[in-house]
C-alpha positions in Angstrom: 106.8 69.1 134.9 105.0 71.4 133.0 102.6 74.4 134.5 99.1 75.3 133.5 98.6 78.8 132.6 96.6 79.3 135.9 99.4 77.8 137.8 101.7 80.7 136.2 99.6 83.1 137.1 99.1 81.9 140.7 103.0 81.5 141.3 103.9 84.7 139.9 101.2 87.0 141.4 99.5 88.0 137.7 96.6 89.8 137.8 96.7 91.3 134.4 96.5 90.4 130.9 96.8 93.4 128.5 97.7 94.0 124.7 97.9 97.0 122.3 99.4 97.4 119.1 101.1 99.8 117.0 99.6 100.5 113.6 100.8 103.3 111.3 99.7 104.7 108.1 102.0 103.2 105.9 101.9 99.7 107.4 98.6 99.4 109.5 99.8 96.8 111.9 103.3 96.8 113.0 103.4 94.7 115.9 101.2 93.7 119.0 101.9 93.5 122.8 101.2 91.3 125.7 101.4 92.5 129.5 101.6 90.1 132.2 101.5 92.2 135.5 101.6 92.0 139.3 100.1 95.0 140.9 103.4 96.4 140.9 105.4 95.6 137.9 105.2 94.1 134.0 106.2 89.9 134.9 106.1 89.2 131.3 106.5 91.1 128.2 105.9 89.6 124.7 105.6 90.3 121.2 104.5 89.4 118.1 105.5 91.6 114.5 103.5 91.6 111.6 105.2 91.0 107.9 104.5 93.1 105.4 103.5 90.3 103.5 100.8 88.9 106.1 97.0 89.3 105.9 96.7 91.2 109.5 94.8 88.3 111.9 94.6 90.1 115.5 94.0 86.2 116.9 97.1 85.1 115.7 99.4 88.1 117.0 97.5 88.0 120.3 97.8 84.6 120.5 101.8 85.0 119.4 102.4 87.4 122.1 100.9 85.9 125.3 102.9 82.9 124.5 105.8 85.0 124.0 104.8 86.9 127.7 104.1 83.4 129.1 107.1 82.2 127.9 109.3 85.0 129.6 107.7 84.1 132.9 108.1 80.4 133.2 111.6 80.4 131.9 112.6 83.9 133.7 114.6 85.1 130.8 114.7 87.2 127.4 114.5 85.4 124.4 114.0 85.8 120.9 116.5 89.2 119.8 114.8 90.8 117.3 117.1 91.3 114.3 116.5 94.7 112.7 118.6 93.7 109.5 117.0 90.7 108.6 115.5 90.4 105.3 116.9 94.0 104.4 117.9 92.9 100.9 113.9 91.9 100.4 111.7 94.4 99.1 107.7 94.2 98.1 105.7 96.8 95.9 103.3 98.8 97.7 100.6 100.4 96.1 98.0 102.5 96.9 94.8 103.9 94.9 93.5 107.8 95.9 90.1 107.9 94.7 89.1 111.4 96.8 91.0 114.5 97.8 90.6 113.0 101.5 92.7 110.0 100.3 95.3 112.1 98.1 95.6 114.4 101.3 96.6 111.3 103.8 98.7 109.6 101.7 100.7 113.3 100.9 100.3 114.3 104.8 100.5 111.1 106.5 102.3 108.1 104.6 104.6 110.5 102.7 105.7 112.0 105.9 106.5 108.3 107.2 108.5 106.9 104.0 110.5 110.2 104.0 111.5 108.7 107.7 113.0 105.6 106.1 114.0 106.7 102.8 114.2 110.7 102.0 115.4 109.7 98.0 112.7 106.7 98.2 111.1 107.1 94.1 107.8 107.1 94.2 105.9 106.7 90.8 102.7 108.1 90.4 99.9 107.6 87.6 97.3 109.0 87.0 93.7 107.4 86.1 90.1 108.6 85.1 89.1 107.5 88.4 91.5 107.6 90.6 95.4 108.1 91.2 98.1 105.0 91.9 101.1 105.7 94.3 103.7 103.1 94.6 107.2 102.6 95.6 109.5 99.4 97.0 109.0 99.0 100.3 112.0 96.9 102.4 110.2 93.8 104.5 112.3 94.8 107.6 110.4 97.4 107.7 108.1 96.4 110.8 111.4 95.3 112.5 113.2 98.4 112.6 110.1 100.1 114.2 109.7 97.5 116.9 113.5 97.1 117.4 113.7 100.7 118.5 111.3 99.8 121.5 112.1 96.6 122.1 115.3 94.2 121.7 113.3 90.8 122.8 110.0 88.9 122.0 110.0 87.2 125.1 111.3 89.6 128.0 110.8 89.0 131.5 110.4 92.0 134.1 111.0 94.4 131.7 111.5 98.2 132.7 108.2 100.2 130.6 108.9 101.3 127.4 105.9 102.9 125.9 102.9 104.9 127.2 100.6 102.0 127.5 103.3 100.0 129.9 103.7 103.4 131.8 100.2 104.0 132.0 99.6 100.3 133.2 100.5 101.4 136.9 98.5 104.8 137.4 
């Protein structure tokens, strides 16, 4: 027989419902998190990684990751491995246009620094424009994978131990 969501939360003792996300320069979006919590403990973890290739829709990956968290509950188990080499063989062209010093100066302090991280020979070609200056390079689609791999190995996990500052902080 199937639960409501209310029921869930009543049998479990869930008091909490929180999300963040991880964004970074290169990628905005990486992936985003749902808490289901006691007063004690994370009940229900999920989460929900955006592609490179998706148009970033914070509905959908909340939405993704509280039935991911609810999931976890009910069934009282981890599901869902996330697979760091998938799609490593897949690769998409990302661009980006510096019309200001302020622009030039993030992408060579901040997105630089972060494709140096995954490649250190990664080419990246650079034109120049009356108006403005192009950077590109091939970008692998596992990308967001391997950054959410190295915190989590599930989607759907239940009672997992805190990984990141926001599940630490969740209990102070």
């Amino acid at each position: 027989m199937k639960q409501s969501v209310d029921e869930v939360f009543n049998n479990n003792n869930i008091a909490t419902v929180k999300f963040y996300y991880h964004k970074t320069p290169l990628a905005n979006n990486i992936f985003t998190v749902c808490l289901l919590a006691n007063e004690t403990q994370i009940i229900g973890r999920g989460v929900s990684i955006c592609s490179l290739k998706d148009t970033y829709n914070k509905t959908k990956g909340r939405n993704k990751a509280f039935g991911r968290a609810l999931h976890a509950v009910i069934h009282h188990k981890n599901d869902w491995k996330i697979k760091s080499e998938s799609r490593e063989e897949e690769f998409m062209i990302k661009t980006f246009k510096c019309r200001t010093e302020e622009q030039k100066d993030n992408f060579t302090n901040n997105i630089t620094q972060e494709l140096l991280t995954i490649n250190p020979n990664l080419p990246i070609t650079v034109q120049e424009h009356k108006k403005y200056v192009e950077y590109s390079f091939k970008l692998s689609l596992n990308y967001p994978m391997i950054l959410t791999h190295k915190l989590f190995k599930y989607k759907s996990s239940y009672k997992p131990n805190p990984v990141t500052r926001e599940e630490i902080d969740l209990f102070k």
